[in-house]
mmCIF file of the C-alpha atoms, coordinates in Angstrom:
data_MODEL
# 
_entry.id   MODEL 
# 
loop_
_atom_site.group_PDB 
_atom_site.id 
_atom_site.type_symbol 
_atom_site.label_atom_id 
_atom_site.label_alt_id 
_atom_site.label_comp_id 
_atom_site.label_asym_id 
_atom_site.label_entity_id 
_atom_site.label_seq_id 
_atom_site.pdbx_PDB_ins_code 
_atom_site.Cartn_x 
_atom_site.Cartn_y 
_atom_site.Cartn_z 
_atom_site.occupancy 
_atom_site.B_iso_or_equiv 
_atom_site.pdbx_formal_charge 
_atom_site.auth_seq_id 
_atom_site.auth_comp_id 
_atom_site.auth_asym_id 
_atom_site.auth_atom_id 
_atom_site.pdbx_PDB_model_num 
ATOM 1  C CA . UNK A 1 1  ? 18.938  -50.054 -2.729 1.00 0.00 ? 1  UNK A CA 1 
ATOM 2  C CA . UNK A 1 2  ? 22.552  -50.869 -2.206 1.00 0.00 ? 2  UNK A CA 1 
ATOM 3  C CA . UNK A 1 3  ? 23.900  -52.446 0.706  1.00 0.00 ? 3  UNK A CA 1 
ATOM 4  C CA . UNK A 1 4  ? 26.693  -49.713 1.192  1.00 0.00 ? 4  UNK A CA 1 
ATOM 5  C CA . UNK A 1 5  ? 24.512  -46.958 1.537  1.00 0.00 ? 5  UNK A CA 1 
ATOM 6  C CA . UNK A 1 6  ? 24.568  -45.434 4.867  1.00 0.00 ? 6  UNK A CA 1 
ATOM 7  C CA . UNK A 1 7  ? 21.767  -44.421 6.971  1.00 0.00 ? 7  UNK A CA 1 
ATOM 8  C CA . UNK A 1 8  ? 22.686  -40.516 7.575  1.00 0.00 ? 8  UNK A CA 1 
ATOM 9  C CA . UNK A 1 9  ? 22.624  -37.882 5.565  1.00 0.00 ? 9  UNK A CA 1 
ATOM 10 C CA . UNK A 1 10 ? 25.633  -36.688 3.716  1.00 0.00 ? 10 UNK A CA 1 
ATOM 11 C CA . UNK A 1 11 ? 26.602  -33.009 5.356  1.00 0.00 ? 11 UNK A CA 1 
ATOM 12 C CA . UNK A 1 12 ? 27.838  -30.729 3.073  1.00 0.00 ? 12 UNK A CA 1 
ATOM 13 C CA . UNK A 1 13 ? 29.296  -27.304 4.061  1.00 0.00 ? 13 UNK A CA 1 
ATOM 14 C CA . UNK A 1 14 ? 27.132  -24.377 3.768  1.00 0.00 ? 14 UNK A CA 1 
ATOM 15 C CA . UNK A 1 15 ? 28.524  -21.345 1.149  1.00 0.00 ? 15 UNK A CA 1 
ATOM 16 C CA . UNK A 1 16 ? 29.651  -18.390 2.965  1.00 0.00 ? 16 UNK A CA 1 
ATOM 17 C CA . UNK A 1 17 ? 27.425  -15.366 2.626  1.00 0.00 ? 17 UNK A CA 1 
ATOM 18 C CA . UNK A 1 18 ? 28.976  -12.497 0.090  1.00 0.00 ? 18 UNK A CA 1 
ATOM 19 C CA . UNK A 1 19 ? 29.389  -9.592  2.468  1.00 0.00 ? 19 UNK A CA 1 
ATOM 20 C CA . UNK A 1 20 ? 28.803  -6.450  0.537  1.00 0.00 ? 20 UNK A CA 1 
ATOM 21 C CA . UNK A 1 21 ? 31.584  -3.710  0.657  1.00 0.00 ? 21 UNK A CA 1 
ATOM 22 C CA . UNK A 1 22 ? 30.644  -0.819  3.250  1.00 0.00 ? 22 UNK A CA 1 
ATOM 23 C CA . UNK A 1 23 ? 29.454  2.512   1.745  1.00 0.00 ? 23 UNK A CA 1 
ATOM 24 C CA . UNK A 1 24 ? 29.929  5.672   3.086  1.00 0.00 ? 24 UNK A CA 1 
ATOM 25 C CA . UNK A 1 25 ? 26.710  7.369   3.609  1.00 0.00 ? 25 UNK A CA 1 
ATOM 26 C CA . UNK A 1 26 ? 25.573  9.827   1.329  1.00 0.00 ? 26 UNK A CA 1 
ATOM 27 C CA . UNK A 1 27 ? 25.985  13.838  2.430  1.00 0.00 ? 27 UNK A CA 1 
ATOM 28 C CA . UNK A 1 28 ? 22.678  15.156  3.828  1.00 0.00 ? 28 UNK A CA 1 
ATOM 29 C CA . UNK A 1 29 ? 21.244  17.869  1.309  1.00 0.00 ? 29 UNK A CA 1 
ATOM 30 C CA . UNK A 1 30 ? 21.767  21.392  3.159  1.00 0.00 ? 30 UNK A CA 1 
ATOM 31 C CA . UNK A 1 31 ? 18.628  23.101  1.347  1.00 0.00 ? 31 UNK A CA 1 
ATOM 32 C CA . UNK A 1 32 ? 15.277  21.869  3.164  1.00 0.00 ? 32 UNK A CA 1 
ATOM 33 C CA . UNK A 1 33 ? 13.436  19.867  0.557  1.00 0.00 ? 33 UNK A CA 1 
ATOM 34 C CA . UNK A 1 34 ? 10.557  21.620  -1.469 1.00 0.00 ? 34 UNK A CA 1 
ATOM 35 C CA . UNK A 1 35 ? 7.382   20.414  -0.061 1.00 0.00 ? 35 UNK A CA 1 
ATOM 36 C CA . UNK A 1 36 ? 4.488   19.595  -2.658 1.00 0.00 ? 36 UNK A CA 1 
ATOM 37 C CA . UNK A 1 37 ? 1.750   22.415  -2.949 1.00 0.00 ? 37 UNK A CA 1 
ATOM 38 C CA . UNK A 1 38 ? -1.238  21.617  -0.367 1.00 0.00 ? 38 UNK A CA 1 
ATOM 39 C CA . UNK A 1 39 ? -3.963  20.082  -2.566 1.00 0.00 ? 39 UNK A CA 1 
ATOM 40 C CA . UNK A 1 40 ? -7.535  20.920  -2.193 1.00 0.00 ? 40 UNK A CA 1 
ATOM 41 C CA . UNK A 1 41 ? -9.646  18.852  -0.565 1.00 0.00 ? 41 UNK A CA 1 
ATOM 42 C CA . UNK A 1 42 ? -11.856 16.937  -2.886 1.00 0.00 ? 42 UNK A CA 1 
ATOM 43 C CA . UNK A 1 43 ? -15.629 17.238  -2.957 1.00 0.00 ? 43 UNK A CA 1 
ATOM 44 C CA . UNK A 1 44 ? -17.709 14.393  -1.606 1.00 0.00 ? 44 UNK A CA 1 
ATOM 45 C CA . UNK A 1 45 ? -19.631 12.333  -3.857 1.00 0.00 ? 45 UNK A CA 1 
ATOM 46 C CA . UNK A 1 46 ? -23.125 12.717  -3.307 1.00 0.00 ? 46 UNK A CA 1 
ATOM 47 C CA . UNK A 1 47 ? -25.326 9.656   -4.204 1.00 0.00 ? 47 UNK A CA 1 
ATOM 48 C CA . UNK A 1 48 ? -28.516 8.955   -5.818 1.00 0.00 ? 48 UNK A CA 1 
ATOM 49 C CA . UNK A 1 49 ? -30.395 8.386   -2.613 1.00 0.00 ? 49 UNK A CA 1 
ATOM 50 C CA . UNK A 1 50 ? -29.432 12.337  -1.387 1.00 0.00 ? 50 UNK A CA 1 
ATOM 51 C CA . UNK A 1 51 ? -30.188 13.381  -5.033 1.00 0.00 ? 51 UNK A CA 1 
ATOM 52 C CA . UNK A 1 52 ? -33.455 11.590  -5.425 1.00 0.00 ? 52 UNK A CA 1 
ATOM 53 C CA . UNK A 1 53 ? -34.679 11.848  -1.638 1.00 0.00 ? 53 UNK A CA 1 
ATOM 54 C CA . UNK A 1 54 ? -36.034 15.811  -1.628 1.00 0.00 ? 54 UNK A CA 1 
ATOM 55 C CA . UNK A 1 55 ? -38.063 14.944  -5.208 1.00 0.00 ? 55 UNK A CA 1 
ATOM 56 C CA . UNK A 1 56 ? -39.872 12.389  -4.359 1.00 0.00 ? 56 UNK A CA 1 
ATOM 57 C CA . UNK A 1 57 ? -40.578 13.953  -0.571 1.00 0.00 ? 57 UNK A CA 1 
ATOM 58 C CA . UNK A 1 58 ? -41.447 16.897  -2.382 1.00 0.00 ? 58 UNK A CA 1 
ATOM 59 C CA . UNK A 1 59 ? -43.868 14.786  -5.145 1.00 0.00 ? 59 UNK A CA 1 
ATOM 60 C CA . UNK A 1 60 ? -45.455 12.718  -1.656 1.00 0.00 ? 60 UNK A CA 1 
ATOM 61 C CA . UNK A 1 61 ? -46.138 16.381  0.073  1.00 0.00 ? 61 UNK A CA 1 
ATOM 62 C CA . UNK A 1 62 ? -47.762 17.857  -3.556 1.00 0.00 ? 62 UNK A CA 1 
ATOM 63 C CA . UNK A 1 63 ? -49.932 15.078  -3.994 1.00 0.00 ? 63 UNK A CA 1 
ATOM 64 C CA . UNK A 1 64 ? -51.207 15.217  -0.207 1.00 0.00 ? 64 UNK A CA 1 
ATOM 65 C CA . UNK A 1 65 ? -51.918 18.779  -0.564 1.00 0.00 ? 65 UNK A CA 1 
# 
């Protein structure tokens, strides 16, 4: 280290900040804006358990009988 050094931090100034132009605002379309056709709603997935469930209750009732 060299004797000369100081203890506090050098300050240096901070850049000022780019200030962007100012845009006028864009004209609001007149027309009302085309809404997307209502999709249908999708079916629900059935699982294996719902697929599976009425066989085998069905195989347990026949084999009772």
């Amino acid at each position: 280290m060299s004797s000369n050094a100081t203890p506090t931090a050098e300050v240096r100034p901070f850049p000022n900040p780019k200030i962007a132009p100012a845009t006028e605002a864009p004209n609001a379309p007149t027309e009302p804006a085309i809404s997307p056709p209502a999709e249908a709603p999708t079916k629900k997935k059935r699982s294996a358990r719902f697929l599976l469930l009425p066989i085998i209750a069905l195989g347990l009732l026949g084999a009772a009988a």
